[in-house]
PAVEXKE-965166 format. One record per atom (N, C-alpha, C): residue number from 0; residue in three letters; chain; atom name; x, y, z. Coordinates in steps of 0.2 Angstrom, whole numbers, plus 2048, in hexadecimal, padded with zeros to 3 digits. Layout:
N
{pt NUM "ALA" "A" "CA" {X Y Z}}
...
// end
This chain:
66
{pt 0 "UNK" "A" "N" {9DC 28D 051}}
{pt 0 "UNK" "A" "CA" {9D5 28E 052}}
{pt 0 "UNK" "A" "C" {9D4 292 058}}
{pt 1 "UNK" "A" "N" {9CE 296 05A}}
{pt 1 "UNK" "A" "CA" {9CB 29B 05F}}
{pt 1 "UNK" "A" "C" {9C8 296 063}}
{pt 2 "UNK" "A" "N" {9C6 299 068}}
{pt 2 "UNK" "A" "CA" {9BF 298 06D}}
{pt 2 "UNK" "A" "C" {9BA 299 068}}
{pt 3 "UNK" "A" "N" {9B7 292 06B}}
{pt 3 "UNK" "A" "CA" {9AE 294 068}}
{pt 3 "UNK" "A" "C" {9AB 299 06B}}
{pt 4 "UNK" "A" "N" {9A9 29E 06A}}
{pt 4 "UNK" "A" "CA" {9A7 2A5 06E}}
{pt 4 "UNK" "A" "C" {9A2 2A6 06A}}
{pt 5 "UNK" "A" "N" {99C 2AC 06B}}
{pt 5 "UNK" "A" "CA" {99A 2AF 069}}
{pt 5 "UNK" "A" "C" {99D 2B6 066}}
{pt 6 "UNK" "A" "N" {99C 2B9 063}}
{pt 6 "UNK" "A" "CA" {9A0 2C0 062}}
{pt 6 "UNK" "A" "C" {99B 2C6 062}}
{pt 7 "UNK" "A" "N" {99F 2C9 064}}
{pt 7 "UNK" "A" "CA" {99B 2D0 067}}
{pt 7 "UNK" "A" "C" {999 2D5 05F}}
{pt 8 "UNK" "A" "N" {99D 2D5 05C}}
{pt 8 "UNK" "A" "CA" {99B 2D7 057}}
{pt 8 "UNK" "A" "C" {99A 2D3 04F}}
{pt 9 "UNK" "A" "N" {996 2D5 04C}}
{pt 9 "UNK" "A" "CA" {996 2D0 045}}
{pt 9 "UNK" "A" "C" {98E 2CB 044}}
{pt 10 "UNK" "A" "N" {98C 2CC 04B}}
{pt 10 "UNK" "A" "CA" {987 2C7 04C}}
{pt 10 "UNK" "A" "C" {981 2C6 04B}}
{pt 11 "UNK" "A" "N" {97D 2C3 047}}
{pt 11 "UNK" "A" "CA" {975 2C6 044}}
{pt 11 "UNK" "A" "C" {970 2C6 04B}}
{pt 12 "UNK" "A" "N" {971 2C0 04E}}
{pt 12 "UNK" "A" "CA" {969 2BD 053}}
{pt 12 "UNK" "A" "C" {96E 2BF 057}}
{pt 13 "UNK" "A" "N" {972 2B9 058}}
{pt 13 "UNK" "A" "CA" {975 2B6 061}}
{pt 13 "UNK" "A" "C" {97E 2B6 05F}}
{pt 14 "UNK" "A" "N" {980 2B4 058}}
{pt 14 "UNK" "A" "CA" {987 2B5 058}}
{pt 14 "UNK" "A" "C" {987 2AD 058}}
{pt 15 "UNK" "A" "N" {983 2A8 055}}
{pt 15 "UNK" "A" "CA" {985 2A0 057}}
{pt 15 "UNK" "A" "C" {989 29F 053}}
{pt 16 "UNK" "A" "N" {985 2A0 04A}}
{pt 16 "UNK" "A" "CA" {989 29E 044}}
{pt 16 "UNK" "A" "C" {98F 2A5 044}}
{pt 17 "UNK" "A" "N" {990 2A7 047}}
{pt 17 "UNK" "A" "CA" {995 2AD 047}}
{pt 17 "UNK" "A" "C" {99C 2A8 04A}}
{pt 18 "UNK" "A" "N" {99A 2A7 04F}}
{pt 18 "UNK" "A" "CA" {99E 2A3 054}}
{pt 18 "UNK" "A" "C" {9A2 29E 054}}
{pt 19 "UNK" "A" "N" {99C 29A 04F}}
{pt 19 "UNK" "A" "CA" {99E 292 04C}}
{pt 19 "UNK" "A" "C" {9A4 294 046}}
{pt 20 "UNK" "A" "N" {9A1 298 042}}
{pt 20 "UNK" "A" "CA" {9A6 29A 03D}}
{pt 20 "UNK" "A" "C" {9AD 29E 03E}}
{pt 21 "UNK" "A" "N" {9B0 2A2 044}}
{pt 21 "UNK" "A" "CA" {9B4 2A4 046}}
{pt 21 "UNK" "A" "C" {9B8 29F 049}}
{pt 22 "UNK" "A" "N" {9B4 298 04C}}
{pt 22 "UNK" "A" "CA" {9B8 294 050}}
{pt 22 "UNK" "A" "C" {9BA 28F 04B}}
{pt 23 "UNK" "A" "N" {9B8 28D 045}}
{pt 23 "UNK" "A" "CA" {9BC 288 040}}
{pt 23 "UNK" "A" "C" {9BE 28D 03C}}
{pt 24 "UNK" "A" "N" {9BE 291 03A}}
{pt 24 "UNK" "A" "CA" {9C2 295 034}}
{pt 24 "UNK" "A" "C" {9BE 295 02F}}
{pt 25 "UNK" "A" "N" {9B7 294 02F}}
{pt 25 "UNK" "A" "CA" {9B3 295 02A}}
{pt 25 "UNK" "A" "C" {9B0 29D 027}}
{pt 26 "UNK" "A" "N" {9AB 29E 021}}
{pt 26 "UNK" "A" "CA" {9A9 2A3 020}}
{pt 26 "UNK" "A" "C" {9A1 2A4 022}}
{pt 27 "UNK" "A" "N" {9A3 2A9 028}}
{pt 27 "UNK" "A" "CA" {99C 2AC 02C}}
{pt 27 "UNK" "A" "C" {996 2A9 026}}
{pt 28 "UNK" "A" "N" {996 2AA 022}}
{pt 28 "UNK" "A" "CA" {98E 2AB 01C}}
{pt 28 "UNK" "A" "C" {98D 2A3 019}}
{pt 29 "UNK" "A" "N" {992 2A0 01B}}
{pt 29 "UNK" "A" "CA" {990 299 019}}
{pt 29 "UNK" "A" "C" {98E 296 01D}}
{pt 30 "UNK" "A" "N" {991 298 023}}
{pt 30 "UNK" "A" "CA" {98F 294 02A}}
{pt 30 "UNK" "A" "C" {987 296 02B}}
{pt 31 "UNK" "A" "N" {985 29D 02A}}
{pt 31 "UNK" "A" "CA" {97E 29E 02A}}
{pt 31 "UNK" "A" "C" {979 29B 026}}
{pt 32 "UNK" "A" "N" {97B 29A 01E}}
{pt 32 "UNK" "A" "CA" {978 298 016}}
{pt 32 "UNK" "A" "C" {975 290 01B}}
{pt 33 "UNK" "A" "N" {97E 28E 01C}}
{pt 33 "UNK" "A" "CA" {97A 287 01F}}
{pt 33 "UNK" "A" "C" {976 287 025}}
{pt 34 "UNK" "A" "N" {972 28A 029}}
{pt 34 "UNK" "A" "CA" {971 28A 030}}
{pt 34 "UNK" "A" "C" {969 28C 02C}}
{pt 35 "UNK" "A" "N" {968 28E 027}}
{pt 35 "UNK" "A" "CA" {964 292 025}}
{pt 35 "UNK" "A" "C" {960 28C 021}}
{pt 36 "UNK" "A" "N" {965 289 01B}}
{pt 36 "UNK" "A" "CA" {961 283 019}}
{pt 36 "UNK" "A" "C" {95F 27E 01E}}
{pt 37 "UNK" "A" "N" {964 27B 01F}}
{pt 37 "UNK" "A" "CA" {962 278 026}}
{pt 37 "UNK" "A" "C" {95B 275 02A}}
{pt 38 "UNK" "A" "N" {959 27D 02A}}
{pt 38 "UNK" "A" "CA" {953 27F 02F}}
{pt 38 "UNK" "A" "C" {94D 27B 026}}
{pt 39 "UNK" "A" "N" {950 27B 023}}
{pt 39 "UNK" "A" "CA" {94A 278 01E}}
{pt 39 "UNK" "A" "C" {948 26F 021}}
{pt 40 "UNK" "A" "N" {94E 26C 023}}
{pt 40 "UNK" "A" "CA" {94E 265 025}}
{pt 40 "UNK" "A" "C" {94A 266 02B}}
{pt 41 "UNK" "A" "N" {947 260 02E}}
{pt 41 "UNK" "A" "CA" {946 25E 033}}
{pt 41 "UNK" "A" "C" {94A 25D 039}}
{pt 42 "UNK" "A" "N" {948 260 03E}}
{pt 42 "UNK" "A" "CA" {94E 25E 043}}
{pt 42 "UNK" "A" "C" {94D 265 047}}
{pt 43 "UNK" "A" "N" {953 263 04C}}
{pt 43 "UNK" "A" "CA" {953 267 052}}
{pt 43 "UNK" "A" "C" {957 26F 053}}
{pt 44 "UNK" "A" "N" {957 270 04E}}
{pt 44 "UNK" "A" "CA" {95D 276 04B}}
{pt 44 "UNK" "A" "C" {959 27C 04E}}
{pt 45 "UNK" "A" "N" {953 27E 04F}}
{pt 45 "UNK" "A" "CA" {953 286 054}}
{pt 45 "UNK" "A" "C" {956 282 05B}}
{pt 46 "UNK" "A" "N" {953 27D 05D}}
{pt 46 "UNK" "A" "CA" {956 27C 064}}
{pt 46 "UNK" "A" "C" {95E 27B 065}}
{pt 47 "UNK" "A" "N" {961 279 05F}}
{pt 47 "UNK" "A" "CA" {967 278 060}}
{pt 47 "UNK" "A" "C" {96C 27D 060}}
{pt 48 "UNK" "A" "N" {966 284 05C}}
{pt 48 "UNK" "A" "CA" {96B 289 05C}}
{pt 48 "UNK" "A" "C" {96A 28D 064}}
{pt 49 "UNK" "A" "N" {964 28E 066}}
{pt 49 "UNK" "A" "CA" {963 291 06C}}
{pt 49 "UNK" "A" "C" {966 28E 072}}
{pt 50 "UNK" "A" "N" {968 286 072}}
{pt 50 "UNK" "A" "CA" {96C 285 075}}
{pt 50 "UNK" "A" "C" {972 287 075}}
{pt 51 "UNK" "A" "N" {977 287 06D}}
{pt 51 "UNK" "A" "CA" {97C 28B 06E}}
{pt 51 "UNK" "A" "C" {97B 291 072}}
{pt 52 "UNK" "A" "N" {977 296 06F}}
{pt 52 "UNK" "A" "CA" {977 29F 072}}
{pt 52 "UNK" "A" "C" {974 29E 079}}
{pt 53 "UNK" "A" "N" {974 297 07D}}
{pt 53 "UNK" "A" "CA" {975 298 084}}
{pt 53 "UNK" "A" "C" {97C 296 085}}
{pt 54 "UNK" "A" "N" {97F 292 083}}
{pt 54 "UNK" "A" "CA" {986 28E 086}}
{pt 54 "UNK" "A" "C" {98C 291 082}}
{pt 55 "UNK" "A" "N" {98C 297 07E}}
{pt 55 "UNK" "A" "CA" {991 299 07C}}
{pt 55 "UNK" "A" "C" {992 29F 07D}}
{pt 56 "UNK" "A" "N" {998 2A1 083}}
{pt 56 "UNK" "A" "CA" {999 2A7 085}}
{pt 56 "UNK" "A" "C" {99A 2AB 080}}
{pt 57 "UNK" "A" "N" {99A 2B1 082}}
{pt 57 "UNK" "A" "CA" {99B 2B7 07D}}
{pt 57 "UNK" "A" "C" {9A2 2BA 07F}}
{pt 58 "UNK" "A" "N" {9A5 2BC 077}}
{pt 58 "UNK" "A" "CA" {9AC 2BE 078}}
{pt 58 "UNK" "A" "C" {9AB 2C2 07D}}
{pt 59 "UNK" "A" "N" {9B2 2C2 07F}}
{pt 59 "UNK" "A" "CA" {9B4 2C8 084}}
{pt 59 "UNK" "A" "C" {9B2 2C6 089}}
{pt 60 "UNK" "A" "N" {9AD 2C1 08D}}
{pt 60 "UNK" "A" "CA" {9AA 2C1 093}}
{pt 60 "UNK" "A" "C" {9AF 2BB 099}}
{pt 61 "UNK" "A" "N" {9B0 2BE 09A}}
{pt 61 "UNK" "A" "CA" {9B5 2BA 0A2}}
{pt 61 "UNK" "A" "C" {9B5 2B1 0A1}}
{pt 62 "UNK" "A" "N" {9AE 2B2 0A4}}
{pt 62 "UNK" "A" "CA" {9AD 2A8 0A5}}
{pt 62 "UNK" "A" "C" {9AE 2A4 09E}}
{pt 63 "UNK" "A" "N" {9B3 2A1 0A0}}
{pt 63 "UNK" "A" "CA" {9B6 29B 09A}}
{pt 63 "UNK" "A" "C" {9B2 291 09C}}
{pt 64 "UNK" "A" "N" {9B1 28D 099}}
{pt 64 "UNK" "A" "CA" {9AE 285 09D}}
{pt 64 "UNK" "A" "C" {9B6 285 09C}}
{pt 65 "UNK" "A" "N" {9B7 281 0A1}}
{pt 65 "UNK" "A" "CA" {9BD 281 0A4}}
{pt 65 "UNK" "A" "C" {9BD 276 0A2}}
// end
């Protein structure tokens, strides 16, 4: 498995569902399908994604959480 990263390339918004499915080996478009139903259920899922696209470096970028 990778780092959970965002990736510089590939990414529609922010690169979350990008990121998440690079780091398990899943396929980019399901990761999204589900993120995208999802948001039909009640709950906290834009905030959960903006909190990823703040706490998820971006490939390539130096700082790692240690």
């Amino acid at each position: 498995m990778t780092v959970l990263e965002r990736p510089r390339h590939g990414a529609l918004i922010a690169g979350v569902c990008a990121g998440i499915a690079n780091r398990f080996g899943w396929r980019v478009g399901l990761v999204r399908l589900v993120f995208v139903l999802s948001c039909v259920l009640p709950g906290p899922q834009f905030l959960i994604y903006l909190g990823l696209w703040l706490l998820m470096p971006r490939a390539g970028d130096d700082f790692r959480w240690s």
